[in-house]
N, C-alpha and C positions, 0 to 999 in steps of 0.2 A: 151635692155630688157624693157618692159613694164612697168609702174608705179606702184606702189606698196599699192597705194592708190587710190580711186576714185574720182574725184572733188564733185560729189553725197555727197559721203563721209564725205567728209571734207566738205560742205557745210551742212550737217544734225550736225553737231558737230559747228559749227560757229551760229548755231539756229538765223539767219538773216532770216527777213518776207522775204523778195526779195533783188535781188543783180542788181546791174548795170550792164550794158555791161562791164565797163572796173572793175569791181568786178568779172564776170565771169570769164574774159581772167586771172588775177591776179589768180584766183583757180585751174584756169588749168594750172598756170604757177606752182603754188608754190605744185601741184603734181610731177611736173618731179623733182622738184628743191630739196622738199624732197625725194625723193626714190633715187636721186642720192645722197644726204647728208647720209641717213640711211646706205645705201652701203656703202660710207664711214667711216660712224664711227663704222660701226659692220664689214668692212673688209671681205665685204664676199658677192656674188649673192644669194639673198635669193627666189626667184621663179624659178619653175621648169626649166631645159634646161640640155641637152646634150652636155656632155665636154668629150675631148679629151687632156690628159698632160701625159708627160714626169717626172716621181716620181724618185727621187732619193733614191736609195736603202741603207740602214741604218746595213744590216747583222744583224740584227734582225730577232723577230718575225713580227714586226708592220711596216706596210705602210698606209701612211696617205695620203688622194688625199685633194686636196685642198675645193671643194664645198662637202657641206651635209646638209641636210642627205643626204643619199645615198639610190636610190629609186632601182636601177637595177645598175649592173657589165655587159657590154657585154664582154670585152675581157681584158687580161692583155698581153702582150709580151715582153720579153726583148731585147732591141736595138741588131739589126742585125741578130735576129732569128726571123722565122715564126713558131715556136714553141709556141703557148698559154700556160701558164699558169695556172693549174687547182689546187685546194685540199687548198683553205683558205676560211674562213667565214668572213661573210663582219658584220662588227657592223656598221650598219646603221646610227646611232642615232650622229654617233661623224667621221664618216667617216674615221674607218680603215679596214683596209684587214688585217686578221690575217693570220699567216700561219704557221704550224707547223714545216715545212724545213725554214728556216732562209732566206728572201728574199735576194737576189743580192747586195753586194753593190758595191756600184757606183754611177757616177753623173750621175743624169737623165737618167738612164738605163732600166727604166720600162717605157712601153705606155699603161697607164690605158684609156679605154673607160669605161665612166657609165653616168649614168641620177642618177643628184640628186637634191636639193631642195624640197622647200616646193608648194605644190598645192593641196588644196588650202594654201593661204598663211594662218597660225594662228591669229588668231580673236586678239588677245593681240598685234601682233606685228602689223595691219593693223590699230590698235584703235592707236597705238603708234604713227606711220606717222600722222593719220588725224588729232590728236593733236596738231603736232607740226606745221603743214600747218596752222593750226585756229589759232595758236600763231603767227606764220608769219607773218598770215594775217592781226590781229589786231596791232601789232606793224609793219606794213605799213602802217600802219592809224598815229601814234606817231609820226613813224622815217623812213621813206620810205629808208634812204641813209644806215641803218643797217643791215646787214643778218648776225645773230650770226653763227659760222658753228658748235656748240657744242648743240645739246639740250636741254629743259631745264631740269632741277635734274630730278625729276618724270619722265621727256619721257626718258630721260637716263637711270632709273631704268630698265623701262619697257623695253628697246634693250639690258639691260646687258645680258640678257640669248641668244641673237642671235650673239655677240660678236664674231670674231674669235676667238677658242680656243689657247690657246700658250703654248706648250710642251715645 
């Protein structure tokens, strides 16, 4: 997956006149380093891409796919049918499949294809990354041999709404 932030970015929020060579490479570093941190602590792919999983059915109403939001549904199937799936409405926003017949249950018995995340990515959750890279980045200046893997409060705040949800 792509970084989540731009070194651009994060170097217009570091509001440094000019950066060094090994200032540069340190910005491009501490983009992958956070977009893979933020992934972590929000538990979840947050830019666009195309997923294919196996949902375990619950004999409910509600199936939950793992990435969202949820941009499009190409197919749902249930293991060992070529029979699709039709007549539930997709909440987008929190990624379930509603469905008025009671989904299947069972383990891993549904093959959900969709495209979901975010693109563009939200302005709040992008300022959140470039933040925490300019924090990085000035306490590599302090303490180079430190990488907290927790954010600080305030970027914390900020990714609590991207957060995996937990039912």
């Amino acid at each position: 997956m792509a970084n989540l932030v731009s070194a651009i970015r994060v170097k217009a929020v570091i509001a440094q006149a000019a950066f060094s060579t090994a200032e540069e490479a340190l910005v491009a570093s501490l983009c992958a380093v956070v977009s893979s941190l933020v992934r972590s602590f929000t538990q979840r792919e947050l830019d666009a891409g195309i997923y294919e999983e196996w949902v375990s059915g619950s004999g409910g109403k509600r199936l939950l796919v793992r990435h969202y939001p949820i941009v499009a549904v190409a197919s749902v199937f249930p293991r060992g049918s070529g029979v699709e799936i039709s007549g539930y409405e997709v909440e987008r926003s929190r990624g379930i499949l509603w469905r008025n017949a009671n989904w299947s249950k069972g383990e891993r018995n549904l093959r959900v294809t969709y495209t979901a995340g975010f693109d563009p990515l939200p302005e709040d959750l992008v300022e959140a990354c470039a933040q925490w890279a300019a924090a990085l980045f000035w306490q590599s200046k302090d303490n180079p041999a430190e990488t907290p893997h927790l954010p600080p409060l305030a970027i914390r705040q900020a990714l609590s709404p991207y957060r995996r949800r937990s039912w």
